[in-house]
N, C-alpha and C positions, 0 to 999 in steps of 0.2 A: 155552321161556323167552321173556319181553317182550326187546326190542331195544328200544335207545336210539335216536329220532330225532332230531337237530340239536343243539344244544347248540356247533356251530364255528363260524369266523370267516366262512362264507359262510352261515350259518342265519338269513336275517331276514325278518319279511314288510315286502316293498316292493308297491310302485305305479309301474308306469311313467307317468310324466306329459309328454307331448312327446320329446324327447329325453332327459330326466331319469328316474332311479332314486329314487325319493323312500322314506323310510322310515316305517312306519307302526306307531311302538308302541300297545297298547293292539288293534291289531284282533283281531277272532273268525274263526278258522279251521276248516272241518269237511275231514276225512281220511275220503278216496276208496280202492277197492282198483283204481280205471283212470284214465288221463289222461280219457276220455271216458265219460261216463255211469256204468256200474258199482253198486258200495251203498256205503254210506258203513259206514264203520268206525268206532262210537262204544265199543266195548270197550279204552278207556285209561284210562291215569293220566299224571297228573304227575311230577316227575321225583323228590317222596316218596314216592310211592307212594299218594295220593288220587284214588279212579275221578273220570274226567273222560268227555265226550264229545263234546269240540270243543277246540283251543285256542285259548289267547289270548297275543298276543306279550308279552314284559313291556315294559317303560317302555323298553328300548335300541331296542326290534323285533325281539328276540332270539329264537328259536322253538326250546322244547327239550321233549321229551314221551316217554314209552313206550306201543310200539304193541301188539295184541293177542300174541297169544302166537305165536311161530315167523313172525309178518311180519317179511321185512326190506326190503320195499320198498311206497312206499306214495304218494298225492298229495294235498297241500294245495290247498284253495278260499281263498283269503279275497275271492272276492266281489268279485275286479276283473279278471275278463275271461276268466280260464283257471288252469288248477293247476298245479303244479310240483311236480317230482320228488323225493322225499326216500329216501335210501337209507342203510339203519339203520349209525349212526358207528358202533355198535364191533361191524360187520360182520368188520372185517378180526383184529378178536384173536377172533372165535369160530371162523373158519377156521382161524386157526392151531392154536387148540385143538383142533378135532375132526383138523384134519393129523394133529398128536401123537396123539393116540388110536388113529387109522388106523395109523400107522407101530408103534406100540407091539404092538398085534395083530397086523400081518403078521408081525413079527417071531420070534413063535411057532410059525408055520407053517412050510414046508418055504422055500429062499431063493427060488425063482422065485414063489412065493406074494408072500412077502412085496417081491420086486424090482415085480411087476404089483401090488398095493395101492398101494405107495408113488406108483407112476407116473399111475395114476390119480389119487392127493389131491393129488398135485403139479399135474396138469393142472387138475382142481377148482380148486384154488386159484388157478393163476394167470389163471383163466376171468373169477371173481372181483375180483381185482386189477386184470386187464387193465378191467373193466365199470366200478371203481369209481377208476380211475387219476385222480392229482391230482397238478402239477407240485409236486416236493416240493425245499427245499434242502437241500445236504447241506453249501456253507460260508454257514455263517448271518452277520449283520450281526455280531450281537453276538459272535463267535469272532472278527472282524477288531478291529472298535473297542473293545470291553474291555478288552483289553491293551495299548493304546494310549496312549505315554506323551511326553512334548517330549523321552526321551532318546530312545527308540526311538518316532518318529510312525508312523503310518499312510499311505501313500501312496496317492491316487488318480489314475486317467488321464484329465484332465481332459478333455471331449473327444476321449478315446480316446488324448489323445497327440498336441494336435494341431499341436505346433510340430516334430515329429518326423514323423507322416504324416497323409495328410487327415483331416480334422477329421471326426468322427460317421460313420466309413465301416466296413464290415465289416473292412475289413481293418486297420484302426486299433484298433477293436475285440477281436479275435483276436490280435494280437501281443500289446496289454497282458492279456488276460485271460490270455495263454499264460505270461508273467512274473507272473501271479498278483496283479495290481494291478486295483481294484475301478475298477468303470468309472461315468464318469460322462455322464449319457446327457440332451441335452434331444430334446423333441421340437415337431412341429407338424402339424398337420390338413393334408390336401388336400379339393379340392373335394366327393371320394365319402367322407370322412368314414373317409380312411386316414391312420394316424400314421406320420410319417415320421422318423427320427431327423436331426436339423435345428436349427441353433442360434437362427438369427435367424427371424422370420415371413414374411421375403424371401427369394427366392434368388440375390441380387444377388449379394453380397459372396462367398459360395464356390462358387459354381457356373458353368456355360456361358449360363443363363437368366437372365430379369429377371423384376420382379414378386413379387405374396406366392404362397407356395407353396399358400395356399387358392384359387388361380385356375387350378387347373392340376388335372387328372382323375390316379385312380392310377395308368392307362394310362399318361397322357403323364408324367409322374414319371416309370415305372420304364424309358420305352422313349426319353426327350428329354431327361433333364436326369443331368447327370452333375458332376464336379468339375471347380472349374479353380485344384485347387493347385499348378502349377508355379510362379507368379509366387513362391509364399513356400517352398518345399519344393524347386522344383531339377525341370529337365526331364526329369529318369530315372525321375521319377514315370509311372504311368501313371492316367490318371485316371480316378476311381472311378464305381459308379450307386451313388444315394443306397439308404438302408438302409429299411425298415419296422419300427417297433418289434417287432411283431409276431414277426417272423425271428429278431431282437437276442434277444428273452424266450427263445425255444423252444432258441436256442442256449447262452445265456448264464446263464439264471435257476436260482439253486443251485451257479453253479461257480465264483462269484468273485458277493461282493456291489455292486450297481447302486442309485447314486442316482440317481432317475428325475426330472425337472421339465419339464410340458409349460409351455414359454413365452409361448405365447400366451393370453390368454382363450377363444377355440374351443378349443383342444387340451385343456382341462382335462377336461369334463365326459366327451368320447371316450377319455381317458385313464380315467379311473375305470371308466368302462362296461367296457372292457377288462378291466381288472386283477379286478372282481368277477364277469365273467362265465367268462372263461378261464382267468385264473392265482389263483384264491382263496388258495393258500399265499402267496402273495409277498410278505406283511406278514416272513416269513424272512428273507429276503435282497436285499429295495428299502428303502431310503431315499426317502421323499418327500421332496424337494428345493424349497424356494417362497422367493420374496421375503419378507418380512416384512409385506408389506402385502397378503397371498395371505386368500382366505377358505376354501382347501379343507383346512387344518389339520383343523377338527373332521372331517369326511370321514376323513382319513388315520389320525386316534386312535380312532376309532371302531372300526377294522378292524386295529391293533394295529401299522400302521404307524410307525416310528422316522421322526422329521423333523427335517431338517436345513437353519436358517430361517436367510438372507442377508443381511446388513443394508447399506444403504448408508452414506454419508459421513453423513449427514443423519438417519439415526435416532436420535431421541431415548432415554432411559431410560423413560421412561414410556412410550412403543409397544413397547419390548422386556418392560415390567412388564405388558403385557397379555395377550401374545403367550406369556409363559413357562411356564404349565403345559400349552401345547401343541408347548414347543420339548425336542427331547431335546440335539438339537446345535448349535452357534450357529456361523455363517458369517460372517470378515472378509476386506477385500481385504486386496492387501499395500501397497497407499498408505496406510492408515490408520497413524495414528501409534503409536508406540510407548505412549503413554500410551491412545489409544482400546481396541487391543488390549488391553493389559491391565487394560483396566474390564472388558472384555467375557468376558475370563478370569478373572476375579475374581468373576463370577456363580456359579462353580463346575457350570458344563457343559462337556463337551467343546467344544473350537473346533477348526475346520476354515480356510485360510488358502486363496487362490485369487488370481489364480493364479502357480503356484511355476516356478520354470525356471530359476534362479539355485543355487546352491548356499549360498551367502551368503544368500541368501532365507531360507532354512532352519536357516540357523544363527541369524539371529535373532530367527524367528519362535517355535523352539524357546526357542530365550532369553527370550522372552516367558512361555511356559509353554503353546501352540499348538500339539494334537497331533495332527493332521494336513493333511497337506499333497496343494490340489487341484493336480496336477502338469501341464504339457504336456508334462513333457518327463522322466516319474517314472522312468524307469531313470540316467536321466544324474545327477539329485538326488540319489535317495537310492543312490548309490554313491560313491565318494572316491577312487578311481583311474584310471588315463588308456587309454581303452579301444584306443588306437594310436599310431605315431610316426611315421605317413607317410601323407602327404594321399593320397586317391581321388578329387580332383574334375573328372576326365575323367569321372566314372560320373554326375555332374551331382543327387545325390540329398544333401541337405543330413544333415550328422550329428549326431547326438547333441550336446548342448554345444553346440552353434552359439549365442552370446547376442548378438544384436542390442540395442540401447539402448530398443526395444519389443519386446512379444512380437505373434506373430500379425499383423503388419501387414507386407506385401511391402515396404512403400518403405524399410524399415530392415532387409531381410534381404537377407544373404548370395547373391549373385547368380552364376551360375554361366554364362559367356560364350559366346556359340554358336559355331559352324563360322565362321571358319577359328580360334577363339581355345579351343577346347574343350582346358581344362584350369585356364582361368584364372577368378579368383574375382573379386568387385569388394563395393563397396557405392555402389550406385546412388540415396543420397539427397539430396534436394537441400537437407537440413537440413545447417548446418554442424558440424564437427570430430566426424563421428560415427566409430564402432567398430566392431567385432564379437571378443567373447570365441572362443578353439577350445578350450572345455574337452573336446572331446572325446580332446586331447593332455595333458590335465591332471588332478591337479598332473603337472609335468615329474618324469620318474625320473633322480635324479641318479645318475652313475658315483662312483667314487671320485675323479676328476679336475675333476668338474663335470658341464656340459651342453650342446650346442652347437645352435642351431637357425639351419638350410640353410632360404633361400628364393630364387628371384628375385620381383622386382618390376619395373611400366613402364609405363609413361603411353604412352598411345593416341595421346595427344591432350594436347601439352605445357602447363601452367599457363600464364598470360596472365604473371603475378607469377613472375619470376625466382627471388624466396627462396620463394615457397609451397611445401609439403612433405607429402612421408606415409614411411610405416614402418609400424612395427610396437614396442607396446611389450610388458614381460615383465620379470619381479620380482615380479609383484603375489601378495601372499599371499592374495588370496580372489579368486575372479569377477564384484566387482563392477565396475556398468561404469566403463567409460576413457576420457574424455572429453580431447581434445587445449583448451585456453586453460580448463578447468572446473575447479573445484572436487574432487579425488574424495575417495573415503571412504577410498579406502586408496593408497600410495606404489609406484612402481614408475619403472622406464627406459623411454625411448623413444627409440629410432634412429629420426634424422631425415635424411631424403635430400631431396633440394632441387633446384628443378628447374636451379639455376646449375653442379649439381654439388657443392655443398658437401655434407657429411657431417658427423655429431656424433652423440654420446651425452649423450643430457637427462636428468637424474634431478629426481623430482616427486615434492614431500612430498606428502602428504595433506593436504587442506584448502586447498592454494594453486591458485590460477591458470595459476602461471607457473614454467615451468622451472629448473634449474641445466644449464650445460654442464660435462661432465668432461673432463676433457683437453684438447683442441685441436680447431678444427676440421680435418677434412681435405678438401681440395682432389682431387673425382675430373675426370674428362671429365664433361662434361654429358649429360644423358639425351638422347635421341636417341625423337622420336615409334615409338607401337610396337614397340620395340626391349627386349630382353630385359637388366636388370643382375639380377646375384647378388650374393649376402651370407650373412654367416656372425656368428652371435654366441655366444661365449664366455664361459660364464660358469664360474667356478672360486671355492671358498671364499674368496681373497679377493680377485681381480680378475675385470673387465669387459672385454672386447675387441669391438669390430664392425669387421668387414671387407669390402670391397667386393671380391669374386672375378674379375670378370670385366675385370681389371686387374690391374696390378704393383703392390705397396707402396701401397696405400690401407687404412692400419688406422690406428685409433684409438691402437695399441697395449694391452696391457696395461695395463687404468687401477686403480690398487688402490681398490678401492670397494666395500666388504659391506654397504652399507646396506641392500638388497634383497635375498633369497634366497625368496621364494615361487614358487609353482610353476605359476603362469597368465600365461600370453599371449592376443595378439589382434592385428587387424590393425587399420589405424586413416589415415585418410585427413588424420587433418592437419589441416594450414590451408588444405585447398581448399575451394574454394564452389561451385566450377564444376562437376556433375555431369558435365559433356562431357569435363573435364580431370581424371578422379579417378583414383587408382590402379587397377592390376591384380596379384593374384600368382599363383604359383601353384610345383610344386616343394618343398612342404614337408616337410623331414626335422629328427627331433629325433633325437640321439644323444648317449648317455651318454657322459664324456670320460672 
């Protein structure tokens, strides 16, 4: 019988030109029976069945032919330098068939007959498989994203997750893909023309090195440059070697779907080279990932890739009107406004949001009608309950829910203090009245009594300002952020301790600036540099309590106030400015009352 040759997503005739893979519809091709020398083989046809004896690619560069009778391996000329191997597609269903056959006929013979047939076509076949083996997926794009809905989105690991562990590293990588979360992958060129999994074109910002990472050989990459996430992640980290795409595919490709975007201009064309020379399935299970002002779209649809194109604040309708029959899924930040998003969802493509790390993010992105969300932080999002009630931060490794007022930026994350203070947390920014959410405590589980949340707090290094303050506030029905003199989106209390000693319970509508006091103020001892105070807050259906522990008779008492029952807290520095004089806590216990 003729075999079919080519007719797949890797059957084209190209032309190497420089470092480029250029396509050549229309060339004439003559089939060889050896890479070198050999006769040519003119007894074919086309893929109707009309004798040919040469082929020609059609208008894509597509190359699809049957070759003599019982060939199934064979090589193409087209007259630019050397031939390439072609090995007949539906090689692998006639194995299977003649299997069955084999197996069928031993079967009538005595069983050790038919046990040695079978082991033989078995070996046969996998002889075959093994020679004609091609990385295949088995969870495809579209089994993630098609059911994919703003009630139930999709989650991606932005960066592997990287407000949770180092950003683009294997081991970032592996936990989200182990939680089944599609990975989102950039990369960048080194100097020997290796791709490295890599956000920026420098390796300034997350790594021990300086410089763009095109200056640097794959040697010194994989044996000199390492990570330096503890500034935003917590000293427990141990820091990572950068990853090679390469490693990421062979591990990863088919076992959870990857949007892949090389972010540099070099990295693109080494990226292509890759994907068409080694992983030709991966139109399955990658997303081609580009800005909107990218030129490798036609590249990516040619080869049946899904793309998932970004747009900034600045993008027009008409650059996205150009762009649209090579977009499958449209990319917003979560700055854009509620009415941009919803232009952009209103085209009736999938939308993807980036980046998510809020929970409240997600609610109102969903609310938009936004069906997936690029996560740093995707297990803490797309879940809704409190994954503990008692801090770990002697173990110095930032948690889940950790929401800084930025994401990914050290000067606004959660700080975790050295020897001799190992257990205590801070925020070290020198922007004023900043916060940090602990959704990882959240929403609070209330008892049948209420809820009570155990801290101590204590200045290092006491405020200059008498009345300046910090605490901790908690009510807030969502995790957005908590700004001490701002504006917020949503209502909640704030225990205020003061460095004169004074004490109060604030409650803060939404939308205002400025506090109410409940109750009274109460009068503790003054803070004492270094020195360790406790507290205690109560809250119960329908009263409020704070209390300072490490003293006699310092409570607020029972103030009757249900204005607030949501189930997110955070710590919150106040009204200090001074990063020298900011708080410290640590000691945190939630318990149901």
């Amino acid at each position: 019988m003729r075999h079919l040759f080519g007719g797949t997503t890797s059957d084209y005739a190209m032309q190497q030109v420089g470092n480029q893979l250029l396509l050549r519809p229309g060339a004439t091709g003559t089939v060889w029976n050896a890479v070198v020398g050999g006769a040519q083989l003119t007894d074919l046809t086309d893929t109707t069945g009309v004798p040919i004896t040469s082929v020609v690619a059609a208008s894509d560069g597509s190359v699809s032919f049957y070759g003599p009778e019982e060939i199934t391996e064979a090589f193409i000329d087209f007259g630019f330098g050397r031939r390439y191997t072609l090995i007949a597609s539906d090689i692998a269903s006639t194995v299977s068939a003649r299997l069955d056959g084999l197996v069928a006929t031993a079967a009538d013979d005595a069983a050790a007959k038919a046990n040695a047939a079978q082991a033989a076509a078995i070996s046969a076949a996998a002889s075959a498989a093994a020679a004609l083996y091609l990385p295949n997926a088995i969870t495809t794009v579209d089994s993630i994203i098609n059911p994919a809905t703003p009630v139930a989105p999709v989650y991606f690991a932005h960066r592997g997750g990287g407000m949770v562990r180092p950003e683009h590293t294997l081991v970032a990588y592996r936990a989200a893909a182990a939680m089944r979360y599609p990975l989102e992958i950039s990369v960048n060129v080194d100097a020997s023309g290796e791709l490295w999994c890599l956000h920026d074109p420098t390796v300034d910002r997350t790594t021990n090195r300086t410089g763009n990472l095109n200056g640097y050989t794959t040697e010194e990459v994989g044996q000199q440059v390492q990570t330096n996430s503890r500034s935003l992640l917590g000293a427990g980290w141990a820091e990572q070697r950068l990853v090679p795409l390469r490693q990421v595919l062979d591990e990863f490709l088919g076992k959870v779907p990857i949007l892949l975007e090389p972010k540099a201009n070099d990295a693109v064309v080494p990226c292509q080279q890759l994907l068409d020379a080694s992983y030709p399935h991966a139109p399955r299970s990658v997303i081609w990932k580009a800005h909107v002002g990218t030129l490798s779209l036609p590249w990516a649809k040619a080869r049946g890739y899904r793309t998932w194109v970004y747009l900034d604040s600045g993008t027009s309708d008409a650059t996205m009107d150009g762009k649209d029959s090579l977009v499958d899924y449209w990319g917003v930040n979560t700055t854009f406004t509620d009415l941009r998003i919803s232009q952009v969802v209103a085209r009736g493509k999938p939308v993807f949001a980036w980046a998510v790390y809020r929970r409240s993010q997600v609610a109102r992105l969903t609310g938009l009608g936004v069906v997936g969300m690029m996560s740093s932080d995707p297990r803490y999002v797309s879940t809704s309950a409190p994954m503990r009630t008692a801090s770990r931060w002697d173990l110095q490794v930032k948690e889940p829910g950790c929401t800084p007022t930025i994401d990914y930026d050290p000067d606004y994350a959660l700080v975790f203090a050295p020897s001799p203070d190992v257990g205590w947390v801070s925020i070290p920014t020198s922007t004023t009245f900043q916060s940090v959410g602990l959704g990882t405590y959240c929403p609070v589980a209330v008892g049948a009594g209420g809820y009570r949340l155990s801290f101590d707090m204590k200045f290092k290094v006491l405020p200059g300002t008498s009345t300046f303050h910090s605490g901790i506030y908690f009510g807030k029905q969502s995790d957005d952020p908590y700004r001490f003199s701002t504006a917020n989106a949503t209502g909640g209390y704030h225990l205020v301790m003061r460095a004169n000693g004074q004490m109060q319970l604030n409650k803060h509508t939404a939308g205002s600036t400025s506090g109410t006091t409940l109750g009274s103020v109460v009068a503790t001892t003054a803070p004492v540099a270094d020195t360790a105070m406790s507290f205690q807050v109560d809250v119960t259906a329908t009263t409020v309590e704070v209390r300072r522990t490490d003293g006699v008779g310092w409570t607020t008492g029972a103030l009757a106030d249900t204005t607030y029952r949501g189930g997110y807290f955070g710590l919150s520095n106040g009204s200090i400015t001074d990063v020298a004089t900011r708080p410290y806590w640590r000691n945190l216990v939630v318990t149901q009352l």
